[in-house]
PQR file of N, CA, C, O and H, with PARSE charges and radii, in Angstrom:
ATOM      1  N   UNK A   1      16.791  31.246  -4.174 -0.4000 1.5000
ATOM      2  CA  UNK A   1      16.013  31.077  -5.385 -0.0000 2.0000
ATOM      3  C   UNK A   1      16.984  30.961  -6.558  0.5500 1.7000
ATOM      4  O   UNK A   1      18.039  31.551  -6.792 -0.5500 1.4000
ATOM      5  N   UNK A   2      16.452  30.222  -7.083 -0.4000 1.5000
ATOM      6  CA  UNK A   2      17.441  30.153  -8.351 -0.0000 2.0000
ATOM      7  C   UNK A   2      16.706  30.710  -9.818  0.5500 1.7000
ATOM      8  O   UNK A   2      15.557  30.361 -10.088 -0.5500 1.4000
ATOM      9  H   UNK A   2      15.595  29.743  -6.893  0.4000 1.0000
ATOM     10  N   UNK A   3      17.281  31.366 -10.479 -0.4000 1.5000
ATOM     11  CA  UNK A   3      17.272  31.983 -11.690 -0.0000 2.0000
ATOM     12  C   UNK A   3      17.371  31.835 -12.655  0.5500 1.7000
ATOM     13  O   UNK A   3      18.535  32.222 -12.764 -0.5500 1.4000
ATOM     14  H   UNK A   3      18.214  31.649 -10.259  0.4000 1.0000
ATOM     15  N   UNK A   4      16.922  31.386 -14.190 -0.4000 1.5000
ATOM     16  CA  UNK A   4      17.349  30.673 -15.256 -0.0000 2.0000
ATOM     17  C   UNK A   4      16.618  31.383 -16.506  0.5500 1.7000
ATOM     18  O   UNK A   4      15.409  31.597 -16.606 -0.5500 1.4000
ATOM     19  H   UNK A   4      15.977  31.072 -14.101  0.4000 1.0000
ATOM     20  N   UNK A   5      17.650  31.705 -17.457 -0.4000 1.5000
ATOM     21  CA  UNK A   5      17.417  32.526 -18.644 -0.0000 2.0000
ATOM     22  C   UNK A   5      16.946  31.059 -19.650  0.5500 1.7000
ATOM     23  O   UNK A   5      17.684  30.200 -20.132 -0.5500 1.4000
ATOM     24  H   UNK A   5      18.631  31.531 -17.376  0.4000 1.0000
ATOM     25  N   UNK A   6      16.026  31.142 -19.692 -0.4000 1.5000
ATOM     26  CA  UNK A   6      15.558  30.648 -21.315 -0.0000 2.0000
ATOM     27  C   UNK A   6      14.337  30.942 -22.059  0.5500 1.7000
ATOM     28  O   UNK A   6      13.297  31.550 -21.802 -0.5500 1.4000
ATOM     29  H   UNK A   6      15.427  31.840 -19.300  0.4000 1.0000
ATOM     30  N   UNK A   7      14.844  30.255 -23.152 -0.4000 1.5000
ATOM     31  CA  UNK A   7      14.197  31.312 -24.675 -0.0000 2.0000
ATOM     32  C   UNK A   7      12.883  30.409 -25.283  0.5500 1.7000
ATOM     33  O   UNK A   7      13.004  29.236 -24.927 -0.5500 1.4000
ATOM     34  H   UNK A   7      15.688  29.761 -23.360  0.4000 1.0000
ATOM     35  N   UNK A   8      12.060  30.564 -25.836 -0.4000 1.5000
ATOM     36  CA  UNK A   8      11.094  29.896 -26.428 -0.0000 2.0000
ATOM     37  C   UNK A   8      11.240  28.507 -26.605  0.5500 1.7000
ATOM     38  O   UNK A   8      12.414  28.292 -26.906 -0.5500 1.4000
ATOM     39  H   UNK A   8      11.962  31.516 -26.125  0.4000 1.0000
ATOM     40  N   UNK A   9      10.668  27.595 -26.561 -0.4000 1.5000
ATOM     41  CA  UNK A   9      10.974  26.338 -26.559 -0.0000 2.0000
ATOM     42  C   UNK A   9      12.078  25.599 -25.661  0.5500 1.7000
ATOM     43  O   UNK A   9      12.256  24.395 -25.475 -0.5500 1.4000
ATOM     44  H   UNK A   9       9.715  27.770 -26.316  0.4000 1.0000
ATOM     45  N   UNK A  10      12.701  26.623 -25.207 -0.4000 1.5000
ATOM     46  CA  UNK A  10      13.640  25.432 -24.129 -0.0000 2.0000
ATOM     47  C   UNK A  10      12.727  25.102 -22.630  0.5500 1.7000
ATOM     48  O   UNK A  10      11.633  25.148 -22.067 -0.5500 1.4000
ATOM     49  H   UNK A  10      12.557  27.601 -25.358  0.4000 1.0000
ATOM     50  N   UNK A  11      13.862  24.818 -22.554 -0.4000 1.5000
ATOM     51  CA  UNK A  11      13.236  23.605 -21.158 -0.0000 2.0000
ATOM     52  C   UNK A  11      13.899  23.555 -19.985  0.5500 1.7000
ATOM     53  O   UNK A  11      15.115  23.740 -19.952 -0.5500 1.4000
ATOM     54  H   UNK A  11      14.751  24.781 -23.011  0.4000 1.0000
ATOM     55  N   UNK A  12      13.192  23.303 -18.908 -0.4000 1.5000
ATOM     56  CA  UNK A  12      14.392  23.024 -17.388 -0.0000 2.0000
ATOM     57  C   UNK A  12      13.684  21.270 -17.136  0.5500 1.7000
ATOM     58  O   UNK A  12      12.571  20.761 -17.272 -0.5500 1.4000
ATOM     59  H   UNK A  12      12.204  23.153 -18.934  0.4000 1.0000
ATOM     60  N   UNK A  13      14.968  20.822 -16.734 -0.4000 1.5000
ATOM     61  CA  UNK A  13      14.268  19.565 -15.828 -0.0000 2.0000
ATOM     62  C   UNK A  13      14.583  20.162 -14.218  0.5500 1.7000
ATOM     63  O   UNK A  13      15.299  21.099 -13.865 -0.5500 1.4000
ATOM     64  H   UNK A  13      15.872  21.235 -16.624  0.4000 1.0000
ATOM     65  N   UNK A  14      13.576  19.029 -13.256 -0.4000 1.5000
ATOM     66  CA  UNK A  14      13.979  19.168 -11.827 -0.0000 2.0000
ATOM     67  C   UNK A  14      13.242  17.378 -11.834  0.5500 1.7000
ATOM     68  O   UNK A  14      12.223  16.840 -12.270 -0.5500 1.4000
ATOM     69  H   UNK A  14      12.994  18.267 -13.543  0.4000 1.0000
ATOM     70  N   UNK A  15      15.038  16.777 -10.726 -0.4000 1.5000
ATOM     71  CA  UNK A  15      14.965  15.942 -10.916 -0.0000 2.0000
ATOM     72  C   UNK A  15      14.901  14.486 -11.797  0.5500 1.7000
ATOM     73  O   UNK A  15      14.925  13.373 -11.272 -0.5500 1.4000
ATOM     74  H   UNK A  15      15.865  17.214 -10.372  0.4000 1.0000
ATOM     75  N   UNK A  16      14.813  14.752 -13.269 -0.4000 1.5000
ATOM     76  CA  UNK A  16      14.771  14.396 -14.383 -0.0000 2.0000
ATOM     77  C   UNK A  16      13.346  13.711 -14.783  0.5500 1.7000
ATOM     78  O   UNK A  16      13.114  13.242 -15.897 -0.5500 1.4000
ATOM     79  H   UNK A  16      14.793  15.656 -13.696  0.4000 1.0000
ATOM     80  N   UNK A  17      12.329  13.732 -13.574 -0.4000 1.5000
ATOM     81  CA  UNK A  17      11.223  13.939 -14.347 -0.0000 2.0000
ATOM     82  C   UNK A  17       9.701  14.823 -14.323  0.5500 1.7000
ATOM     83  O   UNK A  17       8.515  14.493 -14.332 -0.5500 1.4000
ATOM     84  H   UNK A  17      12.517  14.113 -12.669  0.4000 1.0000
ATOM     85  N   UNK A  18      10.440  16.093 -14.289 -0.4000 1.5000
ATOM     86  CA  UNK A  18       9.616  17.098 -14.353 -0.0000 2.0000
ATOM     87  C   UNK A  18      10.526  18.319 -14.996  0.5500 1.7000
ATOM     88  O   UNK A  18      11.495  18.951 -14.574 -0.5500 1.4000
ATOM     89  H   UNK A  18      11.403  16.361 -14.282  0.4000 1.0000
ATOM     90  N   UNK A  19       9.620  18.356 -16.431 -0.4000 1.5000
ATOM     91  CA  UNK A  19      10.010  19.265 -17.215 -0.0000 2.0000
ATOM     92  C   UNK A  19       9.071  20.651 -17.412  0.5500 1.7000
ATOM     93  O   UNK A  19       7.842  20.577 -17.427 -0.5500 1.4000
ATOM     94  H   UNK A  19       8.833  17.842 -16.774  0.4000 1.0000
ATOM     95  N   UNK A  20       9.705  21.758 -17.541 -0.4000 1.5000
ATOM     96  CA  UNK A  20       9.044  23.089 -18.015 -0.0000 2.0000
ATOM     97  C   UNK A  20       9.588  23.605 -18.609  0.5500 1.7000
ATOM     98  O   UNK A  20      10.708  24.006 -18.290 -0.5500 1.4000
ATOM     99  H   UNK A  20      10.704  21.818 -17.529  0.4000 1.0000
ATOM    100  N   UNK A  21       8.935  23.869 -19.953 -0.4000 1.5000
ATOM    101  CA  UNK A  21       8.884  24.561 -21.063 -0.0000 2.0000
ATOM    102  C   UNK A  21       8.337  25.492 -21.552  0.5500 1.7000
ATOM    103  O   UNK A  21       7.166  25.399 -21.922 -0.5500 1.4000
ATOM    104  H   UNK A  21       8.026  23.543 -20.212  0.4000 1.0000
ATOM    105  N   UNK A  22       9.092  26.695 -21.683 -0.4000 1.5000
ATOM    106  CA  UNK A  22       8.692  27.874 -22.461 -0.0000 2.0000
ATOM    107  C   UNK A  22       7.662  27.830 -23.557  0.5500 1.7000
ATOM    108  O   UNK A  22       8.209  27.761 -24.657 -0.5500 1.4000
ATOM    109  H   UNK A  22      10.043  26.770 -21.382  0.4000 1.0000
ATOM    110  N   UNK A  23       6.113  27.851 -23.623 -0.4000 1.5000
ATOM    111  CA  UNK A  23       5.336  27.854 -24.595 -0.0000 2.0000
ATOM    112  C   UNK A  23       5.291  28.821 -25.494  0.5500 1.7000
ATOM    113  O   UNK A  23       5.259  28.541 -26.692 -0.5500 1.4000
ATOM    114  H   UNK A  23       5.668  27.906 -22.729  0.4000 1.0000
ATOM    115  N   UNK A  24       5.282  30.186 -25.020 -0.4000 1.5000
ATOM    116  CA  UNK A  24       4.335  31.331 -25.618 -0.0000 2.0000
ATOM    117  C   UNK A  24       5.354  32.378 -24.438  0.5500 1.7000
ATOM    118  O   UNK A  24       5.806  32.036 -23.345 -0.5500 1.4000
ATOM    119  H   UNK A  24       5.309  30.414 -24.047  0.4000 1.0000
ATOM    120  N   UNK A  25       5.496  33.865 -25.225 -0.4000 1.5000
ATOM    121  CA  UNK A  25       6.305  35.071 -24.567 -0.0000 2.0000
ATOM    122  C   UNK A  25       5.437  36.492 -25.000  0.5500 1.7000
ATOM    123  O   UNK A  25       5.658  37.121 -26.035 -0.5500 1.4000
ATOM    124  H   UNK A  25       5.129  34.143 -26.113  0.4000 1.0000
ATOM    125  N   UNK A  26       4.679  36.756 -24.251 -0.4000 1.5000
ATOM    126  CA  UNK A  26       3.901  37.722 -24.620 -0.0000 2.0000
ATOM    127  C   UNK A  26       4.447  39.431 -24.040  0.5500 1.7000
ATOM    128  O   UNK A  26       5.666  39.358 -23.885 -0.5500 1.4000
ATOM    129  H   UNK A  26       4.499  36.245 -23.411  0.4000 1.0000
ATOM    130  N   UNK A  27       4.081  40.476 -23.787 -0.4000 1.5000
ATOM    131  CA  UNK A  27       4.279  41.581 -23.204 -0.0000 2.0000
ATOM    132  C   UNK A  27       4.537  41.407 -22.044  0.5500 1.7000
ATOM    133  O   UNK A  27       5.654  41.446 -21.527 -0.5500 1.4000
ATOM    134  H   UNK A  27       3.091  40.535 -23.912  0.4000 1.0000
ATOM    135  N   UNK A  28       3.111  41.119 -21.335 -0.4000 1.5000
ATOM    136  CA  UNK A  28       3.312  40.712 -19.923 -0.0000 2.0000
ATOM    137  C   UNK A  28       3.096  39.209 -19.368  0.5500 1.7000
ATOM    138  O   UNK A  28       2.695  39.030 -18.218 -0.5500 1.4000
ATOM    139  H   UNK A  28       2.203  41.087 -21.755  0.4000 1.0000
ATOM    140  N   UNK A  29       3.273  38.546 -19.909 -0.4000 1.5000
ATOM    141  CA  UNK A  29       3.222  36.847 -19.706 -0.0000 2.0000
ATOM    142  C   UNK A  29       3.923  36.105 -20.444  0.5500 1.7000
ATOM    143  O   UNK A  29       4.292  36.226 -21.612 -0.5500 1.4000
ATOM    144  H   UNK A  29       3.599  38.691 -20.843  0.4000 1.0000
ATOM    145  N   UNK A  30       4.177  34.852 -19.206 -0.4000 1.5000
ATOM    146  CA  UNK A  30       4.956  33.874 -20.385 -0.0000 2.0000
ATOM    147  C   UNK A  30       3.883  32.750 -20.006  0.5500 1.7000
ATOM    148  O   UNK A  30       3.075  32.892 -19.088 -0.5500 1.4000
ATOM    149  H   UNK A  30       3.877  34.755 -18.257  0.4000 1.0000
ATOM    150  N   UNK A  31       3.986  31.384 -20.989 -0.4000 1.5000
ATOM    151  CA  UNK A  31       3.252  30.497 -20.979 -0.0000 2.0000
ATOM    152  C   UNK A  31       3.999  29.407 -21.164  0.5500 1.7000
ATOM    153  O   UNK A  31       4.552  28.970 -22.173 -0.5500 1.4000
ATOM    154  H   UNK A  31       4.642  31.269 -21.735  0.4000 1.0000
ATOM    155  N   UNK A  32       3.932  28.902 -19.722 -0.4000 1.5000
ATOM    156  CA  UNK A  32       4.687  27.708 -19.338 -0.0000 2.0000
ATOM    157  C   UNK A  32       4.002  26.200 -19.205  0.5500 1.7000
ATOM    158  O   UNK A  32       3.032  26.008 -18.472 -0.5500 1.4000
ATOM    159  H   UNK A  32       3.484  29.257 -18.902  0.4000 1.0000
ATOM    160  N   UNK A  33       4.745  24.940 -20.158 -0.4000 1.5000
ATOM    161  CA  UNK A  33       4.150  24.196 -20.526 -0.0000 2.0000
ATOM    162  C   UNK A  33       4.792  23.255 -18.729  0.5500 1.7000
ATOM    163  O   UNK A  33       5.824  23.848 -18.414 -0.5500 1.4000
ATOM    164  H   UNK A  33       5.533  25.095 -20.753  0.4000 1.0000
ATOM    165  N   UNK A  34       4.499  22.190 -17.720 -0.4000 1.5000
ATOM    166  CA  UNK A  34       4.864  21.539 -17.205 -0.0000 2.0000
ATOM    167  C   UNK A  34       4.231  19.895 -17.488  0.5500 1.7000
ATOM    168  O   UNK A  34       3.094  19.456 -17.665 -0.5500 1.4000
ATOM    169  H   UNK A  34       3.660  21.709 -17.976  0.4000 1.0000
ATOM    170  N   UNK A  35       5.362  19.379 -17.437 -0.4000 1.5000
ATOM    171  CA  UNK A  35       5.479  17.463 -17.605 -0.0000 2.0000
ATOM    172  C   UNK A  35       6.092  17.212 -16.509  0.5500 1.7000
ATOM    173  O   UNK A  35       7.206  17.664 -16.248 -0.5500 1.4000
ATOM    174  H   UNK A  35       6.285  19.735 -17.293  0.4000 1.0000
ATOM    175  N   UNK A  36       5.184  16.194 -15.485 -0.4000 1.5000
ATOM    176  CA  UNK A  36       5.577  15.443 -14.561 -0.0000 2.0000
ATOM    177  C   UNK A  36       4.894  14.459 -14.071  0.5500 1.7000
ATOM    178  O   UNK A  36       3.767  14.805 -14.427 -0.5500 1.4000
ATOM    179  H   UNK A  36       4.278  15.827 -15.697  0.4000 1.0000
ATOM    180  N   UNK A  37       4.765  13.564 -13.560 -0.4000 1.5000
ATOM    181  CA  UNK A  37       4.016  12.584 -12.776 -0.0000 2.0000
ATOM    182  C   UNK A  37       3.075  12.737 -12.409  0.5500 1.7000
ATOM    183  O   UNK A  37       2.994  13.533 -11.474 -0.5500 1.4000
ATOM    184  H   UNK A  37       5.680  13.282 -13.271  0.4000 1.0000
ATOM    185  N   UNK A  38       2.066  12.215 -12.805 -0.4000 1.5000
ATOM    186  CA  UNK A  38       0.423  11.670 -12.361 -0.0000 2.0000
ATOM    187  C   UNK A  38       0.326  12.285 -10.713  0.5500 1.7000
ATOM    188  O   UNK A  38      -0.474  13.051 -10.178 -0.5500 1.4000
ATOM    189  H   UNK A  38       2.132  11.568 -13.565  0.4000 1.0000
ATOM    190  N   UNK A  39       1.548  11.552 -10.206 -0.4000 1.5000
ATOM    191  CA  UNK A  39       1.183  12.151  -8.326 -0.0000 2.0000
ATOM    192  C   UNK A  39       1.422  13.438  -7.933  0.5500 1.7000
ATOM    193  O   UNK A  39       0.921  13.939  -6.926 -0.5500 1.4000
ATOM    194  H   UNK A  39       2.198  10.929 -10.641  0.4000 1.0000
ATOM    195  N   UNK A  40       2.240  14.050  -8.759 -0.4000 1.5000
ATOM    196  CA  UNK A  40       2.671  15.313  -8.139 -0.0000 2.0000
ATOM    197  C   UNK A  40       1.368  16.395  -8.643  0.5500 1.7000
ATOM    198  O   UNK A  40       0.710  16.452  -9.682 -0.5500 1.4000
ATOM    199  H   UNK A  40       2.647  13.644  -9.576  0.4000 1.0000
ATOM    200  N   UNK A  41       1.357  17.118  -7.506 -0.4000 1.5000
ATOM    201  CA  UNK A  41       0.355  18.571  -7.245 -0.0000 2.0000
ATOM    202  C   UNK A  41       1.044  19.328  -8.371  0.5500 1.7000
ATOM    203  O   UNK A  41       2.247  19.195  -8.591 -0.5500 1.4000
ATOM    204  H   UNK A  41       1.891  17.072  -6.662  0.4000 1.0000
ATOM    205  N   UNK A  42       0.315  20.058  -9.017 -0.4000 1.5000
ATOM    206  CA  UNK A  42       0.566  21.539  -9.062 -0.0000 2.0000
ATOM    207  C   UNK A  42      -0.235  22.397  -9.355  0.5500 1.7000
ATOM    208  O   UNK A  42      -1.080  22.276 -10.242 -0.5500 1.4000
ATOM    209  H   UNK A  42      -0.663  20.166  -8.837  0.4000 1.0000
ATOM    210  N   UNK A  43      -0.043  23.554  -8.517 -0.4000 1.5000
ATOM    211  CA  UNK A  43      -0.911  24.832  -8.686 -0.0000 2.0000
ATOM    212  C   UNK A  43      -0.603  25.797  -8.938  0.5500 1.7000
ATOM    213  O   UNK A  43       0.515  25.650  -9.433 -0.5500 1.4000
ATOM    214  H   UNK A  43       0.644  23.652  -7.796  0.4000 1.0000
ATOM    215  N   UNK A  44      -0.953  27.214  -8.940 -0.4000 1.5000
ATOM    216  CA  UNK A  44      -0.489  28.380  -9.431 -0.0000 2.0000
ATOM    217  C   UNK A  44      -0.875  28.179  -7.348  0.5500 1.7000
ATOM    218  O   UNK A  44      -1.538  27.570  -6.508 -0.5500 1.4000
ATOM    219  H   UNK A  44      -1.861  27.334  -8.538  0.4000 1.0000
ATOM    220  N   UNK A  45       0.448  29.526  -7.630 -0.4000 1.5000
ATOM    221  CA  UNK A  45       0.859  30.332  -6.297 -0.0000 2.0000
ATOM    222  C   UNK A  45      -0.888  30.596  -5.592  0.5500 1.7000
ATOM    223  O   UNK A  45      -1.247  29.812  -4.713 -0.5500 1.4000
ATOM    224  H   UNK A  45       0.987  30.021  -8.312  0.4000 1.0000
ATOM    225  N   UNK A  46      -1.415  31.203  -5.839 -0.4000 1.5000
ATOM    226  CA  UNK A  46      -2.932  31.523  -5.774 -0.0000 2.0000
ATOM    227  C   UNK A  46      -3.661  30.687  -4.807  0.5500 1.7000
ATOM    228  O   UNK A  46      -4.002  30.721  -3.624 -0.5500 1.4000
ATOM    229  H   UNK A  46      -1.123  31.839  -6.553  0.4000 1.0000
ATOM    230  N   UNK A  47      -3.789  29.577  -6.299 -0.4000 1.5000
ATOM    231  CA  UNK A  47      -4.702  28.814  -5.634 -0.0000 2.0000
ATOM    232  C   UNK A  47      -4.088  27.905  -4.469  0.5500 1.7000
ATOM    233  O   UNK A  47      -4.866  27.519  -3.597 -0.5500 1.4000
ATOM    234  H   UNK A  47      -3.513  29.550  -7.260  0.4000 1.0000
ATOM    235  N   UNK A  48      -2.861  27.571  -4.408 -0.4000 1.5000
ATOM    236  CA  UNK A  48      -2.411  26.629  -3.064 -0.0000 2.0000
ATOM    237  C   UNK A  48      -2.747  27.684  -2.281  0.5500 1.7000
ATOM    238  O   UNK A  48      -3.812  27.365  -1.754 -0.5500 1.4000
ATOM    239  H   UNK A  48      -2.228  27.884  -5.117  0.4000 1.0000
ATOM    240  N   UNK A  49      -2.425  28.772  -1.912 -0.4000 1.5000
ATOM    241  CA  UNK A  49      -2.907  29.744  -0.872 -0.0000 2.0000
ATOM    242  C   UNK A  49      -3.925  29.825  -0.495  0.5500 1.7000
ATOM    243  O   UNK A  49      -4.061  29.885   0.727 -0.5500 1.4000
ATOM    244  H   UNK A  49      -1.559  29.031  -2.341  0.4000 1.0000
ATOM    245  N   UNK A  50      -5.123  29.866  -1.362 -0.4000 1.5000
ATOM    246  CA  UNK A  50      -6.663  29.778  -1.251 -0.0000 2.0000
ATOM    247  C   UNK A  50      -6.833  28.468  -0.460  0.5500 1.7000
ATOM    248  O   UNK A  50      -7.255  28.432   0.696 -0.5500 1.4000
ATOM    249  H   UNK A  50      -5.013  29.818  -2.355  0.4000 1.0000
ATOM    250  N   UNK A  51      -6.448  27.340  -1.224 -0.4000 1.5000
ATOM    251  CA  UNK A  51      -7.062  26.086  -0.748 -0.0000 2.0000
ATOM    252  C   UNK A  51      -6.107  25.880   0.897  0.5500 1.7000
ATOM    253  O   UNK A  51      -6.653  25.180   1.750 -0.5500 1.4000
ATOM    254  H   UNK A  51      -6.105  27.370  -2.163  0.4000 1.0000
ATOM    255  N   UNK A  52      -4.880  26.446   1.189 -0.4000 1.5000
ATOM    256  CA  UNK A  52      -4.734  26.803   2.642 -0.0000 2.0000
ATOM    257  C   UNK A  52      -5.067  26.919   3.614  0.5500 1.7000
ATOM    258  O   UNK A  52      -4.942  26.392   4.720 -0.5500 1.4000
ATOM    259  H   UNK A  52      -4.437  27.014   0.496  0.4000 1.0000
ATOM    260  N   UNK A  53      -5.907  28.290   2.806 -0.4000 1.5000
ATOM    261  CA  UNK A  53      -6.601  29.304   3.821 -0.0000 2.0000
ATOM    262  C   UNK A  53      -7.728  28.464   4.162  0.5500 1.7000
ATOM    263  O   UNK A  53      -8.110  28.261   5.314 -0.5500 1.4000
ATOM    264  H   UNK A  53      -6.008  28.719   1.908  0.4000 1.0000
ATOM    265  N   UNK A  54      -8.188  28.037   3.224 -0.4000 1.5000
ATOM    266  CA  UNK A  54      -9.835  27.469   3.563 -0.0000 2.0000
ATOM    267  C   UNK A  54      -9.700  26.118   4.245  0.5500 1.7000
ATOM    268  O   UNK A  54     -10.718  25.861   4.889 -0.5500 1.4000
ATOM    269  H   UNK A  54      -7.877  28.202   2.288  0.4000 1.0000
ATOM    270  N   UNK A  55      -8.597  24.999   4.322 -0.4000 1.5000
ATOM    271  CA  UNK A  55      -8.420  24.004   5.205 -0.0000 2.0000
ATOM    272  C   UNK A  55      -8.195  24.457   6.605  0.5500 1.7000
ATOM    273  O   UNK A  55      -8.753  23.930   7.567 -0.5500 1.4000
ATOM    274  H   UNK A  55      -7.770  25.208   3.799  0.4000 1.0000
ATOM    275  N   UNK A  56      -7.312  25.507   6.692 -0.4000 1.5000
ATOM    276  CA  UNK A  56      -7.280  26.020   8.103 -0.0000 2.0000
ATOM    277  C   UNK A  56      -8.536  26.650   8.479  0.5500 1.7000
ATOM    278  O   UNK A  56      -8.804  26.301   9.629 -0.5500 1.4000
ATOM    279  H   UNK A  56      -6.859  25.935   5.911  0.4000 1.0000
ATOM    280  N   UNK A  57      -9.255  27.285   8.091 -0.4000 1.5000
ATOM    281  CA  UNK A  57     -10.799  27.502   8.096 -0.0000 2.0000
ATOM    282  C   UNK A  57     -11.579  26.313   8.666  0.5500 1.7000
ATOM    283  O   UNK A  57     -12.281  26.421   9.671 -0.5500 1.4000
ATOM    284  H   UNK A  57      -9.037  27.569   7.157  0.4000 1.0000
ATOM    285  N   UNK A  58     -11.430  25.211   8.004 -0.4000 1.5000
ATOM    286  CA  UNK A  58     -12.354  24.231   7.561 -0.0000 2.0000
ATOM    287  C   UNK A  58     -12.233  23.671   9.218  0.5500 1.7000
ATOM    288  O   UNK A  58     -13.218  23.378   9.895 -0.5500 1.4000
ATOM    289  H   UNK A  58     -10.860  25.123   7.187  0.4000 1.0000
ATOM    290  N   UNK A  59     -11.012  23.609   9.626 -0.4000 1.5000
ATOM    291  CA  UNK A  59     -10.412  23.102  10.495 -0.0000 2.0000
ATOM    292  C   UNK A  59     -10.501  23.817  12.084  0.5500 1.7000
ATOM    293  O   UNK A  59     -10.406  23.297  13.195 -0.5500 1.4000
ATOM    294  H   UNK A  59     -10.212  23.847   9.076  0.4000 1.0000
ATOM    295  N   UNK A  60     -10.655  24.797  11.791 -0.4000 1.5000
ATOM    296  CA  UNK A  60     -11.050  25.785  13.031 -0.0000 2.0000
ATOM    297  C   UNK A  60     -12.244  25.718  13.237  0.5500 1.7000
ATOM    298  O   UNK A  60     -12.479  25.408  14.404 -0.5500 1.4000
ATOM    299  H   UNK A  60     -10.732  25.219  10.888  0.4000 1.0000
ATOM    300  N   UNK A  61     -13.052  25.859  12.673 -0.4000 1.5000
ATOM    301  CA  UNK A  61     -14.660  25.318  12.761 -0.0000 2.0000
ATOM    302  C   UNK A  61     -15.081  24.608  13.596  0.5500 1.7000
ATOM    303  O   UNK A  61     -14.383  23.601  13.471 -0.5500 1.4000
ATOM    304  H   UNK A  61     -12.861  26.111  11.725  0.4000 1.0000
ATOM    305  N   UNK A  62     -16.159  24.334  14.845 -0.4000 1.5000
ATOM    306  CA  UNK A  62     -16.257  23.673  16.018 -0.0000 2.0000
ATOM    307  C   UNK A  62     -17.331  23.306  15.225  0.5500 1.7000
ATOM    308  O   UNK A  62     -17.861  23.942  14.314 -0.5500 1.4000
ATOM    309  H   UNK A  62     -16.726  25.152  14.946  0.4000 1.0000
ATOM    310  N   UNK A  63     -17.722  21.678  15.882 -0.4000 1.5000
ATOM    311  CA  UNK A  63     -19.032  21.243  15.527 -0.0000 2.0000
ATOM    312  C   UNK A  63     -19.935  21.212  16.528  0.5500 1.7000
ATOM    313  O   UNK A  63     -19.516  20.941  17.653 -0.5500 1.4000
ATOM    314  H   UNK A  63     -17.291  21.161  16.622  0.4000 1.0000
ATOM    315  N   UNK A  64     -20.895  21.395  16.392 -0.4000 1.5000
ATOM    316  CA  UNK A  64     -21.831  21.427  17.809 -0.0000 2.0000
ATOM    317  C   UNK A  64     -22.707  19.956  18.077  0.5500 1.7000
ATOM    318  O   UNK A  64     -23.541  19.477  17.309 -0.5500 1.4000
ATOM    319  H   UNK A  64     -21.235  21.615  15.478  0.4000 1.0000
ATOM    320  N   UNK A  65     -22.332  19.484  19.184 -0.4000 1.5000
ATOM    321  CA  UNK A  65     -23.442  17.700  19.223 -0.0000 2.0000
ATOM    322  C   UNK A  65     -24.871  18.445  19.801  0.5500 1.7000
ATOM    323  O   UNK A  65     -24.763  19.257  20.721 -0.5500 1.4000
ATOM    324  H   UNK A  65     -21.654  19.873  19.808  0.4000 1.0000
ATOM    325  N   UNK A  66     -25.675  18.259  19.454 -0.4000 1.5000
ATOM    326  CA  UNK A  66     -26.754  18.307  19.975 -0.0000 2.0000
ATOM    327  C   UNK A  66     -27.518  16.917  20.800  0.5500 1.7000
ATOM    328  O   UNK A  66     -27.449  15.755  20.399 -0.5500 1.4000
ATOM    329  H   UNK A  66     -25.763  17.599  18.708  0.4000 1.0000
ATOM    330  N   UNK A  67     -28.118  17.310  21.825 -0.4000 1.5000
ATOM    331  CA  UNK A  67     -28.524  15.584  22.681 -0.0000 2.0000
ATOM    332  C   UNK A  67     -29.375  15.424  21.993  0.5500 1.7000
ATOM    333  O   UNK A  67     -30.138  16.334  21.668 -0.5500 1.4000
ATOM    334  H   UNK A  67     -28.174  18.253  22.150  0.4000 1.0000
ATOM    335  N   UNK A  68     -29.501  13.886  21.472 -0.4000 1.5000
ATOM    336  CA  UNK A  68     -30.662  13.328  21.141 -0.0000 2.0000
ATOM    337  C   UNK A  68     -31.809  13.156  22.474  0.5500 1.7000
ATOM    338  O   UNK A  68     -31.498  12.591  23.523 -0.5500 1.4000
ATOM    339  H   UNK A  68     -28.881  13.147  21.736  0.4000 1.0000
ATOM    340  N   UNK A  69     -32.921  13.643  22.259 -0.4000 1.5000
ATOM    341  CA  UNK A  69     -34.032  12.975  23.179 -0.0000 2.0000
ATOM    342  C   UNK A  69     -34.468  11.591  23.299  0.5500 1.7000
ATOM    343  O   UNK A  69     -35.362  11.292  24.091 -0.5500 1.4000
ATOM    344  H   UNK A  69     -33.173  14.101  21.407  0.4000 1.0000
TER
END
């Protein structure tokens, strides 16, 4: 993992086009601005986990055929 000290308004790139920026530094939160491409995902840690869980769910699920008469 990599580690990076910055202060209000600065910025990291990854890749050179996806930027995050320090918005807002509260007690217990910071508020991070991200710029990147139309295609790329992003989620909070959370919700990719949620939406995971529930495809592997979705996916385990048997369907039942019933015979038509």
């Amino acid at each position: 993992m990599l580690i990076l000290t910055r202060r209000l308004g600065e910025s990291i790139l990854i890749e050179n086009n996806i930027k995050i920026t320090v918005i807002d530094i509260n007690k217990q939160q910071i508020k991070l601005g991200i710029d990147a491409p139309k295609h790329i995902t992003i989620n909070r840690e959370e919700v990719a986990k949620k939406v995971k869980d529930e495809n592997k769910l979705s996916s385990a699920s048997t369907t039942i055929n019933i015979p038509k008469k």
